[in-house]
C-alpha atoms as a printed R data frame, in Angstrom:
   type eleno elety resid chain resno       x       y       z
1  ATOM     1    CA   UNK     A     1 189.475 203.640 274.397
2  ATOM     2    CA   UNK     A     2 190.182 205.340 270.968
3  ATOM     3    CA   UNK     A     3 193.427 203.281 270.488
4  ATOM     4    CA   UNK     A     4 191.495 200.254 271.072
5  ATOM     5    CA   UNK     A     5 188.747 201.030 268.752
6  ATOM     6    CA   UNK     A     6 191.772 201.682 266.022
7  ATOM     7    CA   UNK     A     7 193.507 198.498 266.802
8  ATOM     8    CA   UNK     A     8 190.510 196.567 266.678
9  ATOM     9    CA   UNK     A     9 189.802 198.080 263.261
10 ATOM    10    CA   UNK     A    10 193.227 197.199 261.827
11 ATOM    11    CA   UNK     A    11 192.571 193.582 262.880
12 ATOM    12    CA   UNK     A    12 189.315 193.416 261.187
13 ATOM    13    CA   UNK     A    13 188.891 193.191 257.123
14 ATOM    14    CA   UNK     A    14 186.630 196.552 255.947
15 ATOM    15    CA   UNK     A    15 185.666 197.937 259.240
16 ATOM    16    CA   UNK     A    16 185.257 201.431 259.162
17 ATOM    17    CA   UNK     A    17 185.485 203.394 262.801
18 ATOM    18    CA   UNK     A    18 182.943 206.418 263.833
19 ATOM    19    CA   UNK     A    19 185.594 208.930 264.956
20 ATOM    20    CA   UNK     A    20 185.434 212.938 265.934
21 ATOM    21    CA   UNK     A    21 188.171 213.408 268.284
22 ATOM    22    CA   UNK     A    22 190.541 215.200 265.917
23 ATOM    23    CA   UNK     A    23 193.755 213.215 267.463
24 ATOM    24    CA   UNK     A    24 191.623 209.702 267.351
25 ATOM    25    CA   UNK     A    25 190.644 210.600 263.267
26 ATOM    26    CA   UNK     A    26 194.812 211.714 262.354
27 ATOM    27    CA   UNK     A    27 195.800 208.484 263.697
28 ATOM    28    CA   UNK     A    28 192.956 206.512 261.956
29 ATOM    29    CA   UNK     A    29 194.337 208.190 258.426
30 ATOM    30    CA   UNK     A    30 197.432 207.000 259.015
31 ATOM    31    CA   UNK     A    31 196.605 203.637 259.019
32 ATOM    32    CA   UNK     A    32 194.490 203.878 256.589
33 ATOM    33    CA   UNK     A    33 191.384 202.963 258.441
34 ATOM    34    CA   UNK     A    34 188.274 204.292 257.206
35 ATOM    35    CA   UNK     A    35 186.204 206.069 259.240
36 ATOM    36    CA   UNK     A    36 182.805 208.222 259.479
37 ATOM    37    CA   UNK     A    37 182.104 210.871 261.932
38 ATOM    38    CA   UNK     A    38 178.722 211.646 263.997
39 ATOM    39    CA   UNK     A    39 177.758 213.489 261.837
40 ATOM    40    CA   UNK     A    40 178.528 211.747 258.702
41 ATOM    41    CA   UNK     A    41 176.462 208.876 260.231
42 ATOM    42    CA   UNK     A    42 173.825 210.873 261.179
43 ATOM    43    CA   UNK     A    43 173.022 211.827 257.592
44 ATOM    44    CA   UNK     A    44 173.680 208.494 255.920
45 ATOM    45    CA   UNK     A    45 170.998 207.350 258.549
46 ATOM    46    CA   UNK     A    46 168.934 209.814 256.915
47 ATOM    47    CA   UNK     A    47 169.942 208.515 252.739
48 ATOM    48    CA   UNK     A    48 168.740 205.142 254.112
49 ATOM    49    CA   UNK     A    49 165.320 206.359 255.290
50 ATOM    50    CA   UNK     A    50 166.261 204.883 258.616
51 ATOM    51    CA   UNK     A    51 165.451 208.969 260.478
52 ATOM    52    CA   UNK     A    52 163.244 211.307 258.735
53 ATOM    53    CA   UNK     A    53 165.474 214.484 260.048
54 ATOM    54    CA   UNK     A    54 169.000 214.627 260.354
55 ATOM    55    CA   UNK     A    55 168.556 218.458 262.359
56 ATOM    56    CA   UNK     A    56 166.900 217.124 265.615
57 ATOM    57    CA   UNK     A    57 169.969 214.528 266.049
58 ATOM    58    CA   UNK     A    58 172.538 216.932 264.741
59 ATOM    59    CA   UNK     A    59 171.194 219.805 267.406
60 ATOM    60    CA   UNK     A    60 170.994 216.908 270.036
61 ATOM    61    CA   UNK     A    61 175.098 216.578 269.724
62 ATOM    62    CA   UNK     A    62 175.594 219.942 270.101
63 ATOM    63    CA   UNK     A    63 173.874 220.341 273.104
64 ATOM    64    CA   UNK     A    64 175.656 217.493 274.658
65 ATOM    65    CA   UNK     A    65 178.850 219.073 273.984
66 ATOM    66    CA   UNK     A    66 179.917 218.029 270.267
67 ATOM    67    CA   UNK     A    67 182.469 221.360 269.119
68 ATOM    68    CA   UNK     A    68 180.662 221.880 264.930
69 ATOM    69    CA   UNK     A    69 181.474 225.072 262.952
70 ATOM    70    CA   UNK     A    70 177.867 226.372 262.622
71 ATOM    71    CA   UNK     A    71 179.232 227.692 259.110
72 ATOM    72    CA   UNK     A    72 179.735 224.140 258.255
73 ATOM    73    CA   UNK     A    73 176.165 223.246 259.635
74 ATOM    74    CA   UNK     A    74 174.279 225.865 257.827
75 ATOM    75    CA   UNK     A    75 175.706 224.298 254.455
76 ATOM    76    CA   UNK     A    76 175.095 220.764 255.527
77 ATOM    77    CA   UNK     A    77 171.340 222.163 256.431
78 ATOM    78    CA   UNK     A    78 170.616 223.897 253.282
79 ATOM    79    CA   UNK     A    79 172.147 220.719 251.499
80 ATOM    80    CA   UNK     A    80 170.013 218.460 252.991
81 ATOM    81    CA   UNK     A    81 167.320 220.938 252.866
82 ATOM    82    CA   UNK     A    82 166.508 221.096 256.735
């Protein structure tokens, strides 16, 4: 499935590929395909007013598995001011 996603993006003019397997996101900078992660998306829903709170989602990923570093998360929280 990942290497489709990746060819697929390398066959499409500025498509950008949402991407948090680690393997999946090495082989994506190698081509030079751009890509966003969950997370990532998650909070540029929130810059375009399109969720109110980024937390609930973010908390909803980790509970269905999604590995974060809560060091990392505590940052992104108090950056985001959630």
């Amino acid at each position: 499935m990942k290497a489709r996603v990746l060819t697929l993006a390398l066959e499409k003019d500025g498509a950008c590929v949402v991407l948090d397997d680690l393997q999946a996101r090495k082989c994506a900078a190698l081509f030079d395909i751009p890509l966003i992660g969950s997370i990532g998306l998650i909070l540029l829903a929130k810059r375009k007013g399109l969720i109110d709170l980024a937390k609930p989602k973010i908390e909803g990923l980790k509970a269905a598995g999604l590995h974060i570093d809560n060091t990392m998360l505590d940052r992104i929280y108090m950056r985001i001011g959630e």
